[in-house]
C-alpha positions in Angstrom: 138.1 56.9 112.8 139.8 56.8 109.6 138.3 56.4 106.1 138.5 53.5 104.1 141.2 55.0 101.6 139.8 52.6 98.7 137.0 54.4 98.9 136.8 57.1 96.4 136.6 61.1 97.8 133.1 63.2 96.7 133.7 64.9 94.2 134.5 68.4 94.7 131.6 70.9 93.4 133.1 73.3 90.9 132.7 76.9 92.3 131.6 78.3 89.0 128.6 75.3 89.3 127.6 76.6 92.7 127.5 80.2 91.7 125.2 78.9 88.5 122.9 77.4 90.7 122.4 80.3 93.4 121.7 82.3 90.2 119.2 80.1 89.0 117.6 80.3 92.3 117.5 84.0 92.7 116.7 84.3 88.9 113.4 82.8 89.8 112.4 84.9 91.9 113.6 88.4 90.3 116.4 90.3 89.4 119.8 88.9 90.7 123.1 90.7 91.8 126.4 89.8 92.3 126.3 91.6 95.7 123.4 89.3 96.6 125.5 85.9 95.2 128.7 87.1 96.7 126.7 87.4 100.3 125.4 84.1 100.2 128.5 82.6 99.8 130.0 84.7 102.8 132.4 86.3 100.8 133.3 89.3 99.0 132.4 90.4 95.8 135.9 90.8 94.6 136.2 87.5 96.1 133.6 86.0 94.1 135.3 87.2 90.9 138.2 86.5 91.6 137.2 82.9 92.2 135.4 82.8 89.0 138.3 84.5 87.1 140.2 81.4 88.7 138.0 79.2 87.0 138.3 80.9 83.8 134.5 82.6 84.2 132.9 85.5 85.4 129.4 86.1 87.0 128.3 88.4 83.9 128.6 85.1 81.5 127.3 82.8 83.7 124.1 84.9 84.0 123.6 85.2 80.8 124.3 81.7 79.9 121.3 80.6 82.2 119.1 83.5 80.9 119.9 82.4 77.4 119.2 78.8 78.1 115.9 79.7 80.2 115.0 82.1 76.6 115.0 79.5 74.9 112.8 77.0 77.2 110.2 80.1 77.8 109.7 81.1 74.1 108.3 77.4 73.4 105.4 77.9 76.2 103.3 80.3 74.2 101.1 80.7 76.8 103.8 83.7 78.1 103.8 86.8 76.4 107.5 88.4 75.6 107.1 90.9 78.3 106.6 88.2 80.9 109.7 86.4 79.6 111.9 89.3 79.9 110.6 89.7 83.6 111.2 86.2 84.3 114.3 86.1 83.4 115.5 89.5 85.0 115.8 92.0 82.4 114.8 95.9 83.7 112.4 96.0 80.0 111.2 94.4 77.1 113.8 96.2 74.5 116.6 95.1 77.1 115.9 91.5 76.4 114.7 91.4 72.9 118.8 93.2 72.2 120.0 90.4 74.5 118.4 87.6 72.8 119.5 89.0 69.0 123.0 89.0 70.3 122.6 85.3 71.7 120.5 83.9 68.7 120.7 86.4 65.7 117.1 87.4 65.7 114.6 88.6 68.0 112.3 86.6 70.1 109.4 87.0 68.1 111.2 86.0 64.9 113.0 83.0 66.6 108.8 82.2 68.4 107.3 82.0 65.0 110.1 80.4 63.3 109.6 77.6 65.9 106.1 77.2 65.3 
């Protein structure tokens, strides 16, 4: 059976989009690797960089892309205390994420949580 070719082909998923998303996932519950990535999509991990390089990305940027963008959501729920952020969102220590989240945003997350008030 062959396919209707007027009808348009899906869309092929960008690889750099599926390796955001299985970080996302993983992010939520812990730390993530690129060992662990690179395993779910069967491949190597020099694979998965290379793939990535490809695409003009690598797996350090896209991690901290979402763990910037997720920084950012969890600072406005006050209810979570800074530590509990910096778990969430991976990081080994408080200190770890408060130097991250200068770097992204120019000031720490207690200065960019009370500037948002």
């Amino acid at each position: 059976m062959q396919s209707d070719p007027m009808e348009p082909l899906a869309p092929k998923v960008p690889f750099n989009a599926r390796v955001t998303s299985l970080i996302a996932g993983h992010l939520e519950r812990g730390r993530v690797g690129v060992e662990a990535i690179a395993s779910q999509l069967h491949m190597s991990r020099h694979t998965l960089h290379k793939r990535l390089k490809r695409e003009g990305h690598t797996f350090a940027a896209l991690l901290e892309e979402i763990r910037r963008e997720r920084a950012l959501a969890y600072l406005n729920d006050r209810s979570k205390s800074l530590v509990e952020i910096a778990e969430q969102l991976g990081f080994s220590e408080l200190s770890a994420f408060s130097r991250a989240f200068k770097r992204w945003m120019g000031k720490s997350p207690g200065a960019y949580r009370s500037m948002a008030v």
